[in-house]
C-alpha positions as CSV (number, residue, x, y, z in Angstrom):
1,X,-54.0,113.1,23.4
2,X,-56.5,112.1,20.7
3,X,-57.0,109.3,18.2
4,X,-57.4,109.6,14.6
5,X,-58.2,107.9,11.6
6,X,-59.5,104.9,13.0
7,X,-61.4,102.4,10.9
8,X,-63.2,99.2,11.2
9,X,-61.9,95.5,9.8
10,X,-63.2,95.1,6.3
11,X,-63.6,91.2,4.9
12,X,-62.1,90.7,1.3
13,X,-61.9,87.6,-0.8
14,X,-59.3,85.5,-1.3
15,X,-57.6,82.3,0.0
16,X,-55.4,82.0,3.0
17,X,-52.1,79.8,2.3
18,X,-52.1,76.1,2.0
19,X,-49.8,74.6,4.7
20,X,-48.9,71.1,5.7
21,X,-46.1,71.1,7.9
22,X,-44.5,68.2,9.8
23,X,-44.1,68.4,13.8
24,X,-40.1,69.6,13.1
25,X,-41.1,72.4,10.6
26,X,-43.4,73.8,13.2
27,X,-41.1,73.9,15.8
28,X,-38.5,75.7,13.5
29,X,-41.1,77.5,12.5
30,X,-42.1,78.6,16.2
31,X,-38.5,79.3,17.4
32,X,-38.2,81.7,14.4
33,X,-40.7,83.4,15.9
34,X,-39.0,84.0,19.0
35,X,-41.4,81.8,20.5
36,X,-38.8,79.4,22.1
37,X,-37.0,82.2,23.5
38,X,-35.3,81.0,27.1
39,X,-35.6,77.1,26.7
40,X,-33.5,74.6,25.0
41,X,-34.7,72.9,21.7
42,X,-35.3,69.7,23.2
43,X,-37.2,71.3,26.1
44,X,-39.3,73.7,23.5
45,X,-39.9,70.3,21.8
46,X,-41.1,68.3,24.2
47,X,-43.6,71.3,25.6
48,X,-45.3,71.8,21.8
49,X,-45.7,68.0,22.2
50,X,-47.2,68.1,25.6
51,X,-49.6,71.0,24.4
52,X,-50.8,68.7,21.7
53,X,-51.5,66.0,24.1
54,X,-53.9,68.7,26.1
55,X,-56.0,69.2,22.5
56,X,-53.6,72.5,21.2
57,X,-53.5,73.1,18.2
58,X,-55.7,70.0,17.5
59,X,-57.3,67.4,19.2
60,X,-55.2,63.9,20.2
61,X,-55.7,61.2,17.6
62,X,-55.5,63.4,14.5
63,X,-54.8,61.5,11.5
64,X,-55.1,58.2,12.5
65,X,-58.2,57.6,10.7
66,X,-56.3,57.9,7.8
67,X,-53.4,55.7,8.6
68,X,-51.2,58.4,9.1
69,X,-48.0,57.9,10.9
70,X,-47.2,61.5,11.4
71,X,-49.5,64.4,11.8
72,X,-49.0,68.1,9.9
73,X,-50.0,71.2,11.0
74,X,-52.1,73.1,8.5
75,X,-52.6,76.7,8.3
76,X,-55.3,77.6,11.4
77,X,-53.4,74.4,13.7
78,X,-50.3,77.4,13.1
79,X,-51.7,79.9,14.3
80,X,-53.6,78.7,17.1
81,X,-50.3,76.8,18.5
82,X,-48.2,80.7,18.4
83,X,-51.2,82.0,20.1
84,X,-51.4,79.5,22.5
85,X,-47.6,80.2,23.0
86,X,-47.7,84.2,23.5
87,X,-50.4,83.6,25.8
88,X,-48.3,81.4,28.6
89,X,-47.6,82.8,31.8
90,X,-44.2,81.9,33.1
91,X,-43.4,79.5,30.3
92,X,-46.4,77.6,30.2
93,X,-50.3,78.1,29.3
94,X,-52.7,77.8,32.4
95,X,-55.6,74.9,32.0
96,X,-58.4,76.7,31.9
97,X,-57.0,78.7,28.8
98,X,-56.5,75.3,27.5
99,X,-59.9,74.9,27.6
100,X,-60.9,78.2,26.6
101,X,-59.4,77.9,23.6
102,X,-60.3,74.7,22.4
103,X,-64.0,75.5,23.6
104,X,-64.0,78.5,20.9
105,X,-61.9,76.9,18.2
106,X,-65.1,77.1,15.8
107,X,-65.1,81.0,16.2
108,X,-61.2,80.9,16.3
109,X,-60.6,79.5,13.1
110,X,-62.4,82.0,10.7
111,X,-61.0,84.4,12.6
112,X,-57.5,82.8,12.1
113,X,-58.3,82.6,8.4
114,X,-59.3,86.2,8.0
115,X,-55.5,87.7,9.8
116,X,-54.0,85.9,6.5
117,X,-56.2,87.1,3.7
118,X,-56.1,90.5,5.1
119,X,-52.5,90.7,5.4
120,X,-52.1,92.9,2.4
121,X,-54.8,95.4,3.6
122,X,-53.7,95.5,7.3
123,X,-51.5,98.6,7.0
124,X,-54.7,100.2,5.7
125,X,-56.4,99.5,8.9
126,X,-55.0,101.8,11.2
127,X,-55.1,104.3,13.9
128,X,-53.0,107.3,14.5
129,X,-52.5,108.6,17.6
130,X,-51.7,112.3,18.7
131,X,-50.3,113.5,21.6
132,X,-49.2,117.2,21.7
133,X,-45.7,118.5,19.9
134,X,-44.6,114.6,20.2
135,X,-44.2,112.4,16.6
136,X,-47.3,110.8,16.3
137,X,-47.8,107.1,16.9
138,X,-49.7,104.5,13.8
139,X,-51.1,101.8,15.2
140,X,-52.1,99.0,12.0
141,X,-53.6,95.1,11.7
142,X,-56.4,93.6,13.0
143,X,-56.4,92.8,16.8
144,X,-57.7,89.1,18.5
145,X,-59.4,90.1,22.1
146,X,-60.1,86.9,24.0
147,X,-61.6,88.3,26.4
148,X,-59.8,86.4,29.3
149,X,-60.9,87.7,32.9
150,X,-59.4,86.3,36.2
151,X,-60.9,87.1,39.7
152,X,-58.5,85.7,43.0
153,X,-56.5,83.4,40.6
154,X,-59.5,81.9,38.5
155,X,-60.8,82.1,35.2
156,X,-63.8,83.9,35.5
157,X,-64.4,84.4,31.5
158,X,-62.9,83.4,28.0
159,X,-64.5,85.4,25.1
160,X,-66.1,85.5,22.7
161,X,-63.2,86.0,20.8
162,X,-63.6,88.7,18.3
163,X,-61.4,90.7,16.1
164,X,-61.2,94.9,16.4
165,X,-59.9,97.3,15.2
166,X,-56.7,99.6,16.2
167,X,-58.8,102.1,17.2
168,X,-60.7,99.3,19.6
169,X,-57.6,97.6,20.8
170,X,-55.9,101.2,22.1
171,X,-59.2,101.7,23.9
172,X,-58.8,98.1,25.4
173,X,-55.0,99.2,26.4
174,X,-56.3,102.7,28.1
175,X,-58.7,100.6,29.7
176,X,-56.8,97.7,31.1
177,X,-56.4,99.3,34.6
178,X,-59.3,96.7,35.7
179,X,-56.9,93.8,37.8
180,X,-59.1,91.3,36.4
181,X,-58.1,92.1,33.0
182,X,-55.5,89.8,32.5
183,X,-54.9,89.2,28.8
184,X,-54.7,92.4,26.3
185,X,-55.4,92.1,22.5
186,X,-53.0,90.6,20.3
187,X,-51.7,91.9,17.1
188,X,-53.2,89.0,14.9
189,X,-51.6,90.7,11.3
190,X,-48.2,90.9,12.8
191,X,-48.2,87.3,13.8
192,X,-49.7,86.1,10.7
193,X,-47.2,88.6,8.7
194,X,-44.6,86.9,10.3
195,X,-45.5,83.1,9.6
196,X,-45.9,84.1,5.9
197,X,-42.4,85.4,5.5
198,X,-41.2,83.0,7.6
199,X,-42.5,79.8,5.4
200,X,-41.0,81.3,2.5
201,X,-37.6,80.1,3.9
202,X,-38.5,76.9,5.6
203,X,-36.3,73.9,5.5
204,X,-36.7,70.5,3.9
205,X,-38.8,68.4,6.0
206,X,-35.7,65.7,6.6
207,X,-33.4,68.7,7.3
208,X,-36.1,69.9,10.1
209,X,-36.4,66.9,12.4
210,X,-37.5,68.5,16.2
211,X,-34.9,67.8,19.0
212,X,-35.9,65.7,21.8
213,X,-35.0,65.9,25.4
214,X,-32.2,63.5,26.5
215,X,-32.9,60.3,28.0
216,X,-31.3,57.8,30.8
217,X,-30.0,55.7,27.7
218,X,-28.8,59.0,25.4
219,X,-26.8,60.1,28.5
220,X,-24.9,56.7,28.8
């Protein structure tokens, strides 16, 4: 088996989209994304909620300076919240990825940026793999390695996250046979690919109000 055609992640200009989305639109927005798959709404609710309470996808007290009632979500607050919810572990995301992640949010959030205003070139950066008489396999986007180690149940390491190529993240795959190796590279263009088209179609925010788990007085 060999790998072809590899290249590196190139930096272009341009401007990520503008988003401002209320709590209920995000929500949608994650269950479109197959990211509530398993869980009621009101239980898929309340957990985004609790993850906002631990500082994901930004820190507790957000807008209040301002007077704000209700918070939005802009673009990099999007992202990080879907990645914080592909990387849980039986439904929910361990502490000390918690803390991981909100530790490197200054390196996350260019990073974030970069998925989006390389979304149009990310078919361009790919990596063909070649195995014998079989069809050959392409491999595109831009990959986020976290770097996430775990020795006897503990977090032993969390990045520097960085971005890498195809090429890199199928030698990160091949290499993954290392038990402390918890967390493989995530397809960062796909998920930002997918929160483009997805916005494109997103409902009113009245119409998009996130349901809540029942309480002793709703079950009366």
């Amino acid at each position: 088996m060999k790998t072809v055609k590899h290249a590196q992640p190139r930096h272009s200009e341009g401007a990520p989209p503008a988003l401002a989305l209320t709590h209920g639109q995000t929500v949608w927005l994650m269950t479109q994304l197959g990211l509530s798959y398993g869980v009621s709404a009101g239980t898929f609710n309340y957990y985004v909620k609790s993850l906002r309470k631990l500082g994901i996808p930004f820190e507790k007290g957000k807008g209040q300076s301002e007077g704000h009632r209700h918070v939005t979500y802009d673009l990099e607050e999007v992202m990080e919240l879907a990645v914080a919810l592909l990387l849980r572990v039986y439904g929910s995301l361990p502490d000390a990825v918690i803390e991981g992640m909100r530790s490197s949010r200054a390196l996350l959030r260019p990073i974030y940026r970069q998925a989006f205003i390389e979304i149009t070139k990310a078919r361009q950066n790919h990596c063909q793999v070649v195995c014998g008489r079989r069809a050959p396999i392409t491999v595109e986007g831009y990959f986020l390695d976290l770097n996430i180690r775990y020795s006897a149940g503990h977090l032993v390491e969390f990045g520097p996250p960085r971005i890498i190529s195809p090429f890199e993240a199928i030698v990160t795959y091949a290499n993954a046979t290392v038990p402390a190796r918890s967390y493989l590279p995530l397809n960062l263009s796909v998920v930002a690919e997918n929160i483009v088209k997805q916005t494109k179609t997103l409902p009113p925010r009245r119409a998009c109000k996130a349901k809540r788990l029942p309480t002793a007085r709703n079950e009366r």
